[in-house]
C-alpha positions as a Python dict, from the first residue, in 0.01 Angstrom:
ca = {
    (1, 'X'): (0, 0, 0),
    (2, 'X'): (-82, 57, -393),
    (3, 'X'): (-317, -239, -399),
    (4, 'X'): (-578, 35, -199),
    (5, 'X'): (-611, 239, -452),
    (6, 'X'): (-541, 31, -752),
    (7, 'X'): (-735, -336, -827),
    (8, 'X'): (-633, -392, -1161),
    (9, 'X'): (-295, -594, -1169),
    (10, 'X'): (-143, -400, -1488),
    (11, 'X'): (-195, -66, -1329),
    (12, 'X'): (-83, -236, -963),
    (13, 'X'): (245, -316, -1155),
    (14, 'X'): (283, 68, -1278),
    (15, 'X'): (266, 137, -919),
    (16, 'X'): (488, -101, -752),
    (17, 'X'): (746, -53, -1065),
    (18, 'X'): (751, 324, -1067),
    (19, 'X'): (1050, 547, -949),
    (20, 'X'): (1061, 617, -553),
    (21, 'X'): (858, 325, -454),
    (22, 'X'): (927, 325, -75),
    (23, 'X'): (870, 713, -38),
    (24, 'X'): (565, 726, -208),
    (25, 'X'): (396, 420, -15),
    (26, 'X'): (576, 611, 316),
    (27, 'X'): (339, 886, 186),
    (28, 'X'): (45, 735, 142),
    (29, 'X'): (62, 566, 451),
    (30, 'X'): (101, 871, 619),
    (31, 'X'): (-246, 1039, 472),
    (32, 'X'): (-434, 728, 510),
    (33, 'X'): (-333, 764, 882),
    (34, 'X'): (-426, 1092, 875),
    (35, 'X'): (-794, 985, 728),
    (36, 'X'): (-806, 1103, 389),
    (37, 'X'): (-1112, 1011, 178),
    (38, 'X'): (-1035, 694, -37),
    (39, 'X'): (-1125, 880, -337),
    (40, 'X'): (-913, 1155, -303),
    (41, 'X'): (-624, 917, -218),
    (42, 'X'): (-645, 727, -547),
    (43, 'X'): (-644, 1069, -686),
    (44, 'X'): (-262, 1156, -484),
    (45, 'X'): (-180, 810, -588),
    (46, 'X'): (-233, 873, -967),
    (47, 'X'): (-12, 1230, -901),
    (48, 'X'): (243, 1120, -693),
    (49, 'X'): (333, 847, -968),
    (50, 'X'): (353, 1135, -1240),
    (51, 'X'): (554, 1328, -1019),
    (52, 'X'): (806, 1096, -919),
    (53, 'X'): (871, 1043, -1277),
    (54, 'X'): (924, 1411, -1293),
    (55, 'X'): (1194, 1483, -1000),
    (56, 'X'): (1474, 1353, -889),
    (57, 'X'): (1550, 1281, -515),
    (58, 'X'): (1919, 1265, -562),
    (59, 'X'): (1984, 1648, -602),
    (60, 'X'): (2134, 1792, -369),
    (61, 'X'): (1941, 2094, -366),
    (62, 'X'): (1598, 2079, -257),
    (63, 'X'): (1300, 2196, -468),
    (64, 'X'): (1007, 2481, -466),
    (65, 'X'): (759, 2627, -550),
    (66, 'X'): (855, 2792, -858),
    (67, 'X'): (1082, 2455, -977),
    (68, 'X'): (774, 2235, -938),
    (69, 'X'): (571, 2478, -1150),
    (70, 'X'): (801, 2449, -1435),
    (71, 'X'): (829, 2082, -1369),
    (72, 'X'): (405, 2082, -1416),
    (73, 'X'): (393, 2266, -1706),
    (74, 'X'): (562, 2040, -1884),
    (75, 'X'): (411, 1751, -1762),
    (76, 'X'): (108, 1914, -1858),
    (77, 'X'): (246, 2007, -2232),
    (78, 'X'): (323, 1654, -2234),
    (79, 'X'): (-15, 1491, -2198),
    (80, 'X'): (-203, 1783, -2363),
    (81, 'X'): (-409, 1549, -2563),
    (82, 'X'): (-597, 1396, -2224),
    (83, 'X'): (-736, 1696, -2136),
    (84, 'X'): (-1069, 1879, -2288),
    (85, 'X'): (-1042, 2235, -2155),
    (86, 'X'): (-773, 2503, -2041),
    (87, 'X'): (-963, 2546, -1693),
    (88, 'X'): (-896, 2141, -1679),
    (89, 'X'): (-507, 2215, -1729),
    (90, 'X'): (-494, 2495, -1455),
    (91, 'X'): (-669, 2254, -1230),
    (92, 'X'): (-370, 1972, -1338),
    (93, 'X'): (-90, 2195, -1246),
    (94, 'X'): (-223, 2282, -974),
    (95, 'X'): (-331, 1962, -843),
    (96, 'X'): (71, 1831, -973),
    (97, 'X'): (189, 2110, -797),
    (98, 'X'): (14, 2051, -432),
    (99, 'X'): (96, 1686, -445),
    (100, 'X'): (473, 1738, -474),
    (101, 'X'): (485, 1992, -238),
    (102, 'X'): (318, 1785, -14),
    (103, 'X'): (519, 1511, -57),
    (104, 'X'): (880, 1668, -107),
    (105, 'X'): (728, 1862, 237),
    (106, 'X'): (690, 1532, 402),
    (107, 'X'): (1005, 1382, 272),
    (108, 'X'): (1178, 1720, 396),
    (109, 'X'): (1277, 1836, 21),
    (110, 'X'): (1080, 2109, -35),
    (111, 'X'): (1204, 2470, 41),
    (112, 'X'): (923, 2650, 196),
    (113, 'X'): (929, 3063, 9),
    (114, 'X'): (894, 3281, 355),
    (115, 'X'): (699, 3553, 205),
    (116, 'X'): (593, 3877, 415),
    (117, 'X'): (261, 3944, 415),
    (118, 'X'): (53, 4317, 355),
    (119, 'X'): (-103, 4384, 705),
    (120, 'X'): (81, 4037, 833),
    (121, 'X'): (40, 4082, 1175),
    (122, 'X'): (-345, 4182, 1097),
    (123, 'X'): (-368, 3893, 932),
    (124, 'X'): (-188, 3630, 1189),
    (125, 'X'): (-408, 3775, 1505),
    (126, 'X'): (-730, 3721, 1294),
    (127, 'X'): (-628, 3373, 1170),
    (128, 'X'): (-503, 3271, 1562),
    (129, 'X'): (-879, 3423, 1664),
    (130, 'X'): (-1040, 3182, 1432),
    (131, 'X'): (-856, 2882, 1536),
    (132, 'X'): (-839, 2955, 1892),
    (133, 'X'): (-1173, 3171, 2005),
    (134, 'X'): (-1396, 3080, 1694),
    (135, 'X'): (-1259, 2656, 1673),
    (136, 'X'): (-1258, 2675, 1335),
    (137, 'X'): (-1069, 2350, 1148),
    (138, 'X'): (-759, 2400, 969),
    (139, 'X'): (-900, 2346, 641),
    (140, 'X'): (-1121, 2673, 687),
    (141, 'X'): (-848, 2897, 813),
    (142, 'X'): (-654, 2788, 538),
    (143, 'X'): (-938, 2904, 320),
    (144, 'X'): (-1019, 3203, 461),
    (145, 'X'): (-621, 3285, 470),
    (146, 'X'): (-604, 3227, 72),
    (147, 'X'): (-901, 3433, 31),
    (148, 'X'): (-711, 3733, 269),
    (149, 'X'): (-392, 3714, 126),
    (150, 'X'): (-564, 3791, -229),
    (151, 'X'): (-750, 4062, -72),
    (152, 'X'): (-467, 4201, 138),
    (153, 'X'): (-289, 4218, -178),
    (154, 'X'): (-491, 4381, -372),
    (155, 'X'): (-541, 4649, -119),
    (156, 'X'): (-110, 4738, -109),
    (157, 'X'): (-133, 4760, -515),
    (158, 'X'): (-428, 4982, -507),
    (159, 'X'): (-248, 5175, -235),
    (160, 'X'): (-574, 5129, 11),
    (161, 'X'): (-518, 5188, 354),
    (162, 'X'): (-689, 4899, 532),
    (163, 'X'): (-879, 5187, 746),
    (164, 'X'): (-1065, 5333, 434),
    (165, 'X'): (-1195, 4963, 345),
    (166, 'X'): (-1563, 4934, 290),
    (167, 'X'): (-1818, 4711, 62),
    (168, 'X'): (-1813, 5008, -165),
    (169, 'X'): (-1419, 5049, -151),
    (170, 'X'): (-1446, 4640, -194),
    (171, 'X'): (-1681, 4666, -549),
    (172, 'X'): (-1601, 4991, -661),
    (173, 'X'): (-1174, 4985, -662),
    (174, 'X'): (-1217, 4638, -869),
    (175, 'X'): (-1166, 4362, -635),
    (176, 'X'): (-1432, 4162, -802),
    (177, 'X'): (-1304, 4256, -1097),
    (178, 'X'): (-946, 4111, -977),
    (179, 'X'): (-1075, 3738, -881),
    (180, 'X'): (-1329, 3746, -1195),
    (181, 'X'): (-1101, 3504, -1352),
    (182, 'X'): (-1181, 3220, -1057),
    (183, 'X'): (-1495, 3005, -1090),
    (184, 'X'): (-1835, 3108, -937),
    (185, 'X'): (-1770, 2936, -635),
    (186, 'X'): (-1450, 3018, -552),
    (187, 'X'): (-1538, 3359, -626),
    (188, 'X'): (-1882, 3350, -405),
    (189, 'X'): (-1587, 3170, -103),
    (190, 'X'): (-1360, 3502, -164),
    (191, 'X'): (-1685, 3715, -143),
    (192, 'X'): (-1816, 3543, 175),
    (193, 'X'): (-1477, 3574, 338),
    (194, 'X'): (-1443, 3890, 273),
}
């Protein structure tokens, strides 16, 4: 499976000889069935090798959210000298983060947080009309859900009804001012969702 997305025979060996060799090729498998890009494949393959280095399958407890966070940041404090900028560090953890999930998810380790949503109900009719009336692909919904959930947030610790919501409640109460920290386009993504 590794010899996809790795030609060289050194690295091929790193693969092969890493921790949790027949659940991460199980893994990848499964994505390259479900028609991943090649490129961002190599790209799981490189993180899944870090992470397996980083967890161990044979606790009895599984993991989440919050432990693979903790379990990223030191990765990341670890191999602080590969990477140029702090917005390049973010994007590591996060990146660390998605691929365990994903894979502890698969392998049926992960412990999914079941979090209730401001305006939930709101927010699972809209999300069932874009999939159902609208056909939009999972990828988008999930999108425009991240992009909701911020907002929906923002609205219950402002203490806006979601009524009283207009573009000026939108600019003026600061909820521009609350995703400033994203990039431009992920802001301009929030901004067209919304």
């Amino acid at each position: 499976m590794f010899e996809q997305f790795v030609k060289r025979p050194f690295h091929l060996a790193r693969y092969r000889n890493g921790p949790y060799v027949e659940e991460r090729s199980r893994f990848l498998a499964y994505l390259v069935h479900e028609g991943r890009c090649s490129e961002r494949l190599r790209a799981i393959n490189h993180f899944l090798l870090e992470v397996a280095k980083h967890i161990n399958l044979n606790r009895k407890h599984s993991y989440t959210t919050e432990n693979l966070t903790i379990l990223a940041r030191r990765w990341q404090k670890n191999r602080k000298s590969e990477v140029a900028s702090k917005r390049q560090a973010r994007i590591a953890i996060l990146d660390f983060v998605f691929v365990a999930s994903s894979w502890l998810r698969f392998l049926g380790r992960f412990e999914e947080k079941k979090e209730e949503l401001p305006f939930g109900e709101f927010l699972r009719e809209f999300l069932a009309f874009l999939r159902d009336e609208k056909g939009l692909a999972e990828a988008t919904i999930r999108g425009h859900k991240h992009s909701l959930k911020l907002f929906l947030s923002w609205l219950k610790r402002e203490d806006i009804q979601l009524t009283a919501v207009s573009p000026k409640t939108i600019s003026t109460h600061g909820f521009l001012v609350c995703i400033s920290y994203y990039s431009r386009d992920e802001r301009e993504c929030h901004r067209f969702t919304i």
